[in-house]
C-alpha angles and dihedrals in degrees: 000000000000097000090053088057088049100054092039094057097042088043085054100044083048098049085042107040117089118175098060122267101322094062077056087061093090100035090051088046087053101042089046097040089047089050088042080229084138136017118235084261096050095047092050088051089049093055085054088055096047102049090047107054123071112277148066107303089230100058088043091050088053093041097054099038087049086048093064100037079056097049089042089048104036106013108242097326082066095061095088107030087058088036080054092049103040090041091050097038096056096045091041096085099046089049091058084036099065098037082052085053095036082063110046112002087089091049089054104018090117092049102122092224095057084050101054083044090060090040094054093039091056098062091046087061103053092051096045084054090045087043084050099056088041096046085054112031087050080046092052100038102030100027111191115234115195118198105177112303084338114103134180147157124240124204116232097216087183105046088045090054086043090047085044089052090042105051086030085066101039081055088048095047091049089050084060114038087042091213135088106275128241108256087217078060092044096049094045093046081048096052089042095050080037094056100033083054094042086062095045101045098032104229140111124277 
């Protein structure tokens, strides 16, 4: 049962998502969170993950989500075979989606319908990826504790020092090499500074 939900939620963040795989980032939060398949930690340590190893976000995302719902079901034999669902579940409406507009979409491209839906969709984008970065940057530096009906934020006086090193030598580096930086170069400068902190001030990156 729980591969069928698995399958049905990532088919359904994948037929409803628009933006690529950073506007995923708060359906997938919400689906996780809501079948308690990952903690708020966890989730924020998947999206690290995700981002770092080679790959679109989105199907790294699926594939480790659907990792963990395998192990939990089926012990370690069931790693791949939830990896396989949730992977397959997630890419499987945009591939139907673009046959479908391989198809049509040049036969009705100047519809003015199809037009104003683009130009609604766009915009959308654009704020799901901008929600994303705040929803985890605010989760990382001012993380919310909830002790019964209590709640407060804490300030993460490490990860903000480690957030301030990271973006004051991407801004450094930019300065001198006078150019936009490669985001290959950006991830590997941020998990250097994260792991060379992480020593200094003992905790978990």
């Amino acid at each position: 049962m729980s591969f069928l939900i698995l399958f049905y939620e990532f088919f359904i963040i994948g037929l409803f998502t628009f933006g690529g795989g950073y506007a995923m980032i708060p359906l997938v939060q919400d689906v996780v969170i809501k079948h308690s398949w990952l903690t708020e930690s966890e989730f924020l340590n998947m999206i690290g993950i995700s981002e770092s190893t080679p790959g679109p976000i989105a199907i790294n995302m699926a594939t480790y989500v659907g990792s963990i719902v395998g192990k939990a079901e089926l012990g370690d034999p069931g790693t791949i075979l939830g990896s396989v669902i949730a992977t397959f579940g997630v890419v499987l409406p945009s591939f139907l989606v673009m046959l479908l507009i391989a198809l049509l979409l040049k036969k009705f491209m100047k519809n003015k319908f199809v037009q104003g839906a683009l130009k609604g969709i766009a915009p959308v984008a654009v704020a799901l990826i901008a929600s994303s970065g705040l929803i985890l940057l605010s989760d990382i530096l001012f993380p919310l504790s909830i002790s019964g009906e209590n709640i407060s934020f804490n300030f993460n006086f490490e990860y903000v020092f480690c957030f301030f090193i990271v973006v004051l030598n991407i801004l450094l580096c930019r300065k001198v090499f006078n150019k936009k930086l490669n985001p290959i170069f950006v991830i590997l400068i941020s998990a250097v500074i994260g792991i060379s902190l992480g020593y200094i001030f003992n905790f978990a990156i």
